[in-house]
C-alpha positions in Angstrom: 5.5 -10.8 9.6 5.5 -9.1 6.2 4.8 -5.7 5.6 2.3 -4.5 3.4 3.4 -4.5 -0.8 2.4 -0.6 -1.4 2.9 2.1 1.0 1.0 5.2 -0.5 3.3 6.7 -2.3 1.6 10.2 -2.3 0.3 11.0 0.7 1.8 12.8 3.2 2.5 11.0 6.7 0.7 14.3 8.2 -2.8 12.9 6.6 -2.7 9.4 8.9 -4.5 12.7 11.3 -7.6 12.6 8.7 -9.7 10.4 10.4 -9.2 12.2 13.5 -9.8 15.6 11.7 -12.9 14.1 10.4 -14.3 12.4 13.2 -18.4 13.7 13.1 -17.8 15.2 9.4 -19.6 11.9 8.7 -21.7 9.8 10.3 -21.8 6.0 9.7 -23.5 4.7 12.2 -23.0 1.1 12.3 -20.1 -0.4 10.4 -19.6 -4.1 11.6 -20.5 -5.8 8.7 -22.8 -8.6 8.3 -20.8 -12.3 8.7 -21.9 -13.0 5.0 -19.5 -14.8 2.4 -18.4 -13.4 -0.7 -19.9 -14.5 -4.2 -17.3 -15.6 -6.9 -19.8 -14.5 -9.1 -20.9 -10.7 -10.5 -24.1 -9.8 -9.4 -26.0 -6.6 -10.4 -26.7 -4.3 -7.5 -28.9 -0.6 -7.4 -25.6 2.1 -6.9 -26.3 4.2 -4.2 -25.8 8.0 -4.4 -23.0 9.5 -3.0 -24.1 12.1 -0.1 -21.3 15.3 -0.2 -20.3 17.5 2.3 -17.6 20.3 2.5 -15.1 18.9 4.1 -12.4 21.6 2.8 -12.0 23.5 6.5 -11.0 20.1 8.2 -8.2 19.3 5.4 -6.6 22.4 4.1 -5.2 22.6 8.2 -3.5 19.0 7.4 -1.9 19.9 4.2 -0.7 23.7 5.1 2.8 24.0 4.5 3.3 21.4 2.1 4.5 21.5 -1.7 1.8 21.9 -3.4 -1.0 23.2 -0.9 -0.8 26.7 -2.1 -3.0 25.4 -4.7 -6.4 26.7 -5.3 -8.6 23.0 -4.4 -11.7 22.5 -2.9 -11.8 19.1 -1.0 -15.4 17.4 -0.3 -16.1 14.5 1.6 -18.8 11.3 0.9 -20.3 8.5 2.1 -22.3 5.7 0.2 -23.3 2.2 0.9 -22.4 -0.7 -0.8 -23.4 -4.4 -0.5 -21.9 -6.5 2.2 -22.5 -9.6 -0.1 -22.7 -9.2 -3.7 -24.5 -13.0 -3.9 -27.3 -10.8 -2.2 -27.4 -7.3 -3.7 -30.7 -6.2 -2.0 -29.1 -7.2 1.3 -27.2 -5.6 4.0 -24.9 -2.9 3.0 -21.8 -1.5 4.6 -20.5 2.1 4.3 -17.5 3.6 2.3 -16.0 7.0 2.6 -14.5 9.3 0.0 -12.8 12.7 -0.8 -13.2 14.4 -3.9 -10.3 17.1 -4.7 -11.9 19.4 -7.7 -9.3 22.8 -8.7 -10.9 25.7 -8.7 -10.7 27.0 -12.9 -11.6 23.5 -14.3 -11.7 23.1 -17.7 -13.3 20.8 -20.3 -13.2 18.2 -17.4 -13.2 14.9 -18.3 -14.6 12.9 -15.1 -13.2 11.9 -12.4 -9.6 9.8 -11.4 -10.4 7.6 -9.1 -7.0 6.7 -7.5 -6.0 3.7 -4.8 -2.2 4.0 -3.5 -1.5 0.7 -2.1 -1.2 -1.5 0.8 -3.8 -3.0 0.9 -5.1 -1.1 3.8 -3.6 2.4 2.4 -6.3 5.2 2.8 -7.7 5.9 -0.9 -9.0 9.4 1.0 -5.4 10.6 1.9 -4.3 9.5 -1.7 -6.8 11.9 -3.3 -5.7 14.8 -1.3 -2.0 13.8 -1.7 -2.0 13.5 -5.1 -4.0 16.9 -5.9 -0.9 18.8 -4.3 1.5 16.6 -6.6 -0.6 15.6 -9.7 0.3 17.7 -13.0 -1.8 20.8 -13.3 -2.8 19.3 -16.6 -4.3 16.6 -15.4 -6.4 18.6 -12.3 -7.7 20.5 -14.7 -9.5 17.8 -16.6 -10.5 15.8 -14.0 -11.6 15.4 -10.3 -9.2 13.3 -7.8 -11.5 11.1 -6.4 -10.1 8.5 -3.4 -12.0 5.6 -1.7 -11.1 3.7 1.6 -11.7 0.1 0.3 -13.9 -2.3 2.6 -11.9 -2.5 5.9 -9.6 0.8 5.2 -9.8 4.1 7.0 -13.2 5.3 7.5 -15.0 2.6 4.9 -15.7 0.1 8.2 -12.2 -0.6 9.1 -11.3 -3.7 10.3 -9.6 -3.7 13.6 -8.6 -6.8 15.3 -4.9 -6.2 16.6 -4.5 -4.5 19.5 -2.0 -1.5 19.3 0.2 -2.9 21.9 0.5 -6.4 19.7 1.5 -4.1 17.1 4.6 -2.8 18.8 5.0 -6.5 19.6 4.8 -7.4 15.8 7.5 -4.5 14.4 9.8 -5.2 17.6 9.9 -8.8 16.7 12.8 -10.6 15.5 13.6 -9.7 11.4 15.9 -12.6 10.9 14.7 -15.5 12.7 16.9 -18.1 11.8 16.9 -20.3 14.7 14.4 -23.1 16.0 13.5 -21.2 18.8 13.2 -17.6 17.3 10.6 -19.2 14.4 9.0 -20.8 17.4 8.0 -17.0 18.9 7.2 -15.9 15.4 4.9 -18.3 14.5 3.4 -18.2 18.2 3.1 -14.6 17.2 1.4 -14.8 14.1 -1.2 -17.7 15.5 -1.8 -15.0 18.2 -2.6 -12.1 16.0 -4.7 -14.7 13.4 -6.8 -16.4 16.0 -7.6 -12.5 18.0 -8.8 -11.7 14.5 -11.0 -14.7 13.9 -12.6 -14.1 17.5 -12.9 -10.7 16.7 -14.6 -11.2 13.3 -15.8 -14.6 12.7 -17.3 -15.3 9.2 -17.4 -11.9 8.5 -13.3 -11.4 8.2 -13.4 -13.1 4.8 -15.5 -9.7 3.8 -12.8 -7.4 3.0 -10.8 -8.9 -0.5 -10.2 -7.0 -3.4 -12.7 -9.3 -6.0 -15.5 -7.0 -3.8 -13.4 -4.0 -3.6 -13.5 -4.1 -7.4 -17.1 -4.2 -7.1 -17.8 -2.0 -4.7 -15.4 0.7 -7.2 -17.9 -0.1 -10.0 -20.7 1.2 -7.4 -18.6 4.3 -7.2 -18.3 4.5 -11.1 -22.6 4.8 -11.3 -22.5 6.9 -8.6 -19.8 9.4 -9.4 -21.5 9.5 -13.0 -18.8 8.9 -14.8 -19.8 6.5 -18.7 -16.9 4.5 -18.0 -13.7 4.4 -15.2 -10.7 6.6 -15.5 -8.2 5.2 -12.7 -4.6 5.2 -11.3 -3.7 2.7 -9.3 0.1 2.5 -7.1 1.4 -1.5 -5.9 -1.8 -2.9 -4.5 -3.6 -0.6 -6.3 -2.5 -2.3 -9.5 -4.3 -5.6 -8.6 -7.1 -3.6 -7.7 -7.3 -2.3 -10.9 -6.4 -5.3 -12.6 -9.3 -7.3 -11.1 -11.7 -4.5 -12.0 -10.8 -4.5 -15.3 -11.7 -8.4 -15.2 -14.9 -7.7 -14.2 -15.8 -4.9 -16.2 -13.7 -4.6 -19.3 -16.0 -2.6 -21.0 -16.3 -0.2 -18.7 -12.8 1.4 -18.7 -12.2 4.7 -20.5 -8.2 4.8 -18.8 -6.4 2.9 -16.6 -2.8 3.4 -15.8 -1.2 0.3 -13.3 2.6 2.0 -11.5 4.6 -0.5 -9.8 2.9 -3.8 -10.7 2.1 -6.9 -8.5 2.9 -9.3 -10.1 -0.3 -11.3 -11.3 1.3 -14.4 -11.9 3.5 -15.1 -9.0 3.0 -17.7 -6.3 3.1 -16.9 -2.3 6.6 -18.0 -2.5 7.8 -16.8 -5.7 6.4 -13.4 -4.3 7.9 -13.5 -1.2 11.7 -14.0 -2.9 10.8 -11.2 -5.0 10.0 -8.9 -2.0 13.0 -10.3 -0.6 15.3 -9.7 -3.2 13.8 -6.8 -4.0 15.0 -4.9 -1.0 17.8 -6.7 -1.0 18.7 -4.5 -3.9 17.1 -1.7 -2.9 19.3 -1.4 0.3 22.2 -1.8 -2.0 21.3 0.9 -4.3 21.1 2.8 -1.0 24.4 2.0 0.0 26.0 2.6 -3.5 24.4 5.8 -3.3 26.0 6.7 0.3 29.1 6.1 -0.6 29.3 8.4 -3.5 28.0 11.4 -1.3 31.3 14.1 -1.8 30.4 14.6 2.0 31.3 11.1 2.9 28.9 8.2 3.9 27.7 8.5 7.6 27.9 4.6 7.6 31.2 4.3 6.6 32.9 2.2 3.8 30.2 -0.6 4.2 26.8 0.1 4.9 25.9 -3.5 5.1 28.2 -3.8 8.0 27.4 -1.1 9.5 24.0 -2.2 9.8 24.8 -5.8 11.1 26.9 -4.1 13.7 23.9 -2.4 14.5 21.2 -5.0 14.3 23.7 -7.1 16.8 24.1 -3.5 19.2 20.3 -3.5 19.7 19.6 -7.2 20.4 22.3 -7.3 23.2 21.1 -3.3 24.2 17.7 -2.0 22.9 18.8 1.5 22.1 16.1 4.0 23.5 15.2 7.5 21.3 15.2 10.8 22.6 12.2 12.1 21.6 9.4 13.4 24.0 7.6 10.8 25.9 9.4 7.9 24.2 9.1 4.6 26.4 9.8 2.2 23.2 13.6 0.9 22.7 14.7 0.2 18.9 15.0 -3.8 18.6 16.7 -5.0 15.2 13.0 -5.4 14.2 12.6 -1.9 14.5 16.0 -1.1 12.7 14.9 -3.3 9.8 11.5 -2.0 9.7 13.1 2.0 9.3 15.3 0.6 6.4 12.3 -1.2 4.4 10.4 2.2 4.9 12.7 4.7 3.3 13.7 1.9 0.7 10.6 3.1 -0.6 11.4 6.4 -1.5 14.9 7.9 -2.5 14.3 10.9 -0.2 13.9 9.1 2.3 17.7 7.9 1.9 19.4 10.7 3.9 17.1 10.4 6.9 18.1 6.6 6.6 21.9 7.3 6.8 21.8 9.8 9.7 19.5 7.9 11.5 21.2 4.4 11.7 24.6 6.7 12.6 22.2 8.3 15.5 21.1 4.9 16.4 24.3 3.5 17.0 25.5 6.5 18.8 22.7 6.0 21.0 19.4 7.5 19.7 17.0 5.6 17.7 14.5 8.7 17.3 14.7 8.8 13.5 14.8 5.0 12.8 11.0 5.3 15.0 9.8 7.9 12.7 11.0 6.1 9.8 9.4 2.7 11.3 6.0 4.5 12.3 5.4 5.5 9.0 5.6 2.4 7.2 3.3 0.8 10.1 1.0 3.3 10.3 1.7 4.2 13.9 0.5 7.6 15.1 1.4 10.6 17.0 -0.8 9.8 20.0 0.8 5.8 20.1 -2.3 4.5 18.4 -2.1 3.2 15.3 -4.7 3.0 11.8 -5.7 -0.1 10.9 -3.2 -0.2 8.3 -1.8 -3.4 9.1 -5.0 -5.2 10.3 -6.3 -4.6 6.5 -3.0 -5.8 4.9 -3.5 -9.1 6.9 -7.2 -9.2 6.0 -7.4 -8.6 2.6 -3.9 -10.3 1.4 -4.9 -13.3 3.4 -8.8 -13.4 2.0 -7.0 -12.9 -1.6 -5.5 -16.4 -1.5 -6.0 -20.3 -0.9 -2.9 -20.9 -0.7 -0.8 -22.2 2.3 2.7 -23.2 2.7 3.5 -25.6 5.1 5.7 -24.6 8.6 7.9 -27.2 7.2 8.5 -25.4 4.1 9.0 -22.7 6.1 11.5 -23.2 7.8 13.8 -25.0 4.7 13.0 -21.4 2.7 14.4 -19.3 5.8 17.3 -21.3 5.8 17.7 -20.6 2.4 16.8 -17.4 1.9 19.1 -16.0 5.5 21.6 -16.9 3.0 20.6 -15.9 0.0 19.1 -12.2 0.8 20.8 -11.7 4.3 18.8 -8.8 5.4 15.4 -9.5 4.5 15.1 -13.6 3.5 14.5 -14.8 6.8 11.8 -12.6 7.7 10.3 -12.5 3.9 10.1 -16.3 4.8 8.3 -16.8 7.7 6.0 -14.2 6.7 4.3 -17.0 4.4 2.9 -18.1 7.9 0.6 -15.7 8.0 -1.9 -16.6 5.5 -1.6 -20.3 6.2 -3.2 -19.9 9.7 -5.6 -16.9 8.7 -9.1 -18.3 9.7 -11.4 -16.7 7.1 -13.3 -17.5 4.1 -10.9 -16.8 1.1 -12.0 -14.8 -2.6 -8.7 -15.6 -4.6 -7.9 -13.0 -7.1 -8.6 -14.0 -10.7 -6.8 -14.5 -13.5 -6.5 -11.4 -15.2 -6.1 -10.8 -18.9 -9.4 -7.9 -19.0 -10.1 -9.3 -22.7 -12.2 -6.6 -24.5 -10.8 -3.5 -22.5 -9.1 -0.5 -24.0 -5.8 0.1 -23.2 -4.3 -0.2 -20.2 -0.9 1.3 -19.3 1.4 -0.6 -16.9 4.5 1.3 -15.5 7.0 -0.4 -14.0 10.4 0.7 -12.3 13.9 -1.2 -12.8 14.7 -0.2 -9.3 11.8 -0.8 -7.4 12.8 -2.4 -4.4 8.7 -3.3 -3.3 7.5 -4.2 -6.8 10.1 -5.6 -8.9 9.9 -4.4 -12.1 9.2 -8.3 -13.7 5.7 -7.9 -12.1 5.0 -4.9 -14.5 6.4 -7.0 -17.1 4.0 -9.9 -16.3 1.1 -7.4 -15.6 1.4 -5.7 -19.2 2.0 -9.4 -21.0 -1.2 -10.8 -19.5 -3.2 -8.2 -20.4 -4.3 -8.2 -23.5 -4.6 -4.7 -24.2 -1.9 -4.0 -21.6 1.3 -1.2 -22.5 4.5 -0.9 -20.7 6.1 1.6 -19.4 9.5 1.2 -18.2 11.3 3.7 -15.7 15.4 3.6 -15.4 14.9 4.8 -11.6 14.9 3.9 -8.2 12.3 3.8 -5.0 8.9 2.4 -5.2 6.2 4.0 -8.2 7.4 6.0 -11.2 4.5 8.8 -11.7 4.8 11.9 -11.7 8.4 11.5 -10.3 10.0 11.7 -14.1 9.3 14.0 -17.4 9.3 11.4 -19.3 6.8 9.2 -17.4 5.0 12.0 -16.4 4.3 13.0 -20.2 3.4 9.5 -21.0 1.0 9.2 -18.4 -0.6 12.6 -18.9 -1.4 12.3 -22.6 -2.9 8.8 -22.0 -5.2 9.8 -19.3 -6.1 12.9 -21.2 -6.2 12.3 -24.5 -6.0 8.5 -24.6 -2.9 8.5 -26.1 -1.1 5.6 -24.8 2.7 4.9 -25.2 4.7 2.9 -27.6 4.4 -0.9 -26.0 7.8 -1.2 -24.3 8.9 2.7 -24.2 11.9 3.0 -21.4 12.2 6.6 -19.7 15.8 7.5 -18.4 16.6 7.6 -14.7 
């Protein structure tokens, strides 16, 4: 199974506790949405106010401590309704939730930056709060962070069809089935999580794409009172944005797309990407180990290290010392811990001591690393994290790829991108046995929009940076932004991005087309 594109790059792994913290905050009575198809087709609906409540008490507990929360922010929580089916407009509606961070001292606001960090199935919610402890103070003071959890995310009627013990299944599952036998389990376990969904959901599971998501954020636009959209989107949230922009290209004031999808990929040309992608990302890692004046805790070869390790836990799960720990670290979990902190550079020195732990016999950090990525929780429950990455990538798309195909590509690919082909292979199973009704994305050139920045990273490891290049050449107003770095997003990590970006949202300034910012 394949992992989402975009983990939220911004919010802390202490706000997967917001629904929790929230829980009676807002009432939505409720949420199973009506088993109607999606139109193709724009249709005008009424926007529905947005009803907001002080939600600051609940938050500021979750954020205490962290970089950023001595800042002086009000948080406030909402809930709207949007239509289930856009082909009826008057029709049944389904809730979505929001938070809105505004900084106390605001002035000559702007609006409001409406911000999606990924997935899909990352919380818009935690985003909003995430980013108002890391955004530049320039920016906060123009404009209020405003975050949505798209249909099927978080608390806007999540979608919930795999059980959290099929989950464990899913990320202990074998990462580099190569043999006849080990595809066999994974593609019994992918007909197993596709068909529970179906039951769970019917008609209705084809629902939650991103054509209605962009919708549904045009809603939010009317509501939030905003003349046109300011937005800043993160992996996913670039072909959210993108598909808005479609839609509505007149209605975008500034729109700024980090660590493009790439919009003109196929299922399989995507799925080498993601493959060689980490590929590289884990070898950027291991350059980087080396180098440490300390020494690398992997030793000379990183690579090896890690087969050694991946062949330790098949023959001997290796079990984690952490408090009430019952799960044992399988190579999918191993490989699962490295995608995660591939995202992120900081993440590289809990990577290195934890696959040393690991192989000396505790596999506590490689869990943490693991449960982050997968959106599994302190109490053993998880979000619906991966249920909406399923869902909405699968209702994206009518494309399929054929078992046989399959299985020639993980041949292939085990070969090519030894860590992560094999699995980035049979991943393309999932979609081709989702049972739901699909709303593929469109072609997306937004002709008639203002301009719309596009950053990209040379070492992303999730969203290689020729999707950005793709993104920005389709576009017709679309400017690139190129970051020398590494890790998954580029803003506000870098000066040079970070002042590129801020005098385009602000002052609609954008960037010279092609500008490259230093690692």
């Amino acid at each position: 199974m394949r992992l989402h594109r975009g983990l939220p790059a911004v919010a802390s792994s202490l706000l997967l506790a917001l629904p929790l913290a929230l829980a009676g905050c807002t009432s939505f009575g409720d949420s199973s949405p009506d088993p109607a198809a999606a139109s193709a087709t724009p249709t005008e609906a009424e926007p529905q106010p947005i009803e907001w409540s002080d939600c600051d008490a609940q938050i500021q507990p979750l954020i205490e401590g962290q970089q950023g929360s001595e800042r002086d922010i009000f948080f406030e929580c909402g809930r709207t309704e949007v239509p289930i089916s856009y082909d009826e407009p008057s029709g049944a509606t389904l809730p979505l939730f929001l938070v809105r961070a505004k900084p106390a001292g605001q002035t000559e606001r702007i609006g409001s930056l409406v911000v999606n960090p990924g997935g899909p199935g990352g919380s818009g919610a935690d985003a909003a709060i995430g980013l108002a402890l890391t955004l530049p103070e320039d920016v906060l003071r123009r404009f209020d962070v405003v975050g949505f959890d798209p249909r099927g995310v978080g608390l806007s009627t999540p979608v919930e069809c795999i059980p959290g013990q099929l989950k464990d299944r899913l990320v202990a599952a074998e990462p580099r089935p190569t043999t006849a036998e080990q595809l066999d389990d994974v593609f019994a376990l992918t007909r197993e999580v596709a068909e529970g969904c179906a039951e769970e959901y019917g008609d209705a599971l084809g629902t939650f794409n991103t054509v209605d998501t962009a919708r549904d954020m045009e809603q939010l636009r009317e509501s939030l009172g905003d003349e046109q959209l300011t937005y800043l989107g993160y992996s996913y949230g670039t072909t959210l944005g993108s598909t808005y922009a479609e839609l509505f290209p007149d209605r975008v004031r500034a729109m700024v797309l980090d660590a493009a999808v790439d919009p003109d990929t196929d299922l399989v040309g995507d799925a080498e990407a993601s493959a060689a992608g980490f590929e590289g990302g884990f070898n950027a890692f291991a350059d980087n180990c080396k180098a440490l004046i300390a020494g690398c805790p992997l030793g000379p070869d990183p690579r090896l290290f890690v087969d050694d390790l991946l062949a330790q836990a098949a023959g001997a799960p290796i079990p984690s010392s952490a408090e009430g720990e019952t799960r044992q670290a399988t190579p999918g979990v191993v490989v699962t811990a490295v995608q995660a902190a591939l995202y992120d550079t900081a993440s590289w020195p809990q990577l290195a001591q934890g696959l040393r732990a690991a192989r000396d016999g505790d596999a506590k950090a490689l869990f943490s690393l693991a449960d982050q990525l997968t959106g599994r929780l302190e109490d053993k429950s998880y979000s619906n994290l991966l249920d909406a990455n399923l869902a909405i990538n699968c209702a994206d798309t009518d494309e399929t790829v054929e078992e046989s195909e399959i299985r020639a590509l993980v041949a292939e690919w085990s070969q090519e991108y030894p860590l992560f082909g094999a699995g980035s292979a049979a991943g393309l199973f999932t979609c081709s046995v989702w049972d739901a009704d699909r709303t593929p994305l469109p072609d997306r050139d937004a002709e008639g929009s203002a301009p719309i920045l596009v950053v990209g990273n040379q070492g992303d490891p999730v969203t290689p940076l020729p999707g950005a290049v793709d993104m920005a050449e389709d576009l017709t107003s679309g400017v690139l932004l190129t970051w020398q770095g590494q890790g998954h997003t580029a803003y506000p990590k870098t000066d040079c991005v970070t002042a590129a970006v801020n005098a385009y949202l602000i002052d609609l300034v954008a960037p010279l087309d092609g500008l490259t910012c230093p690692a």
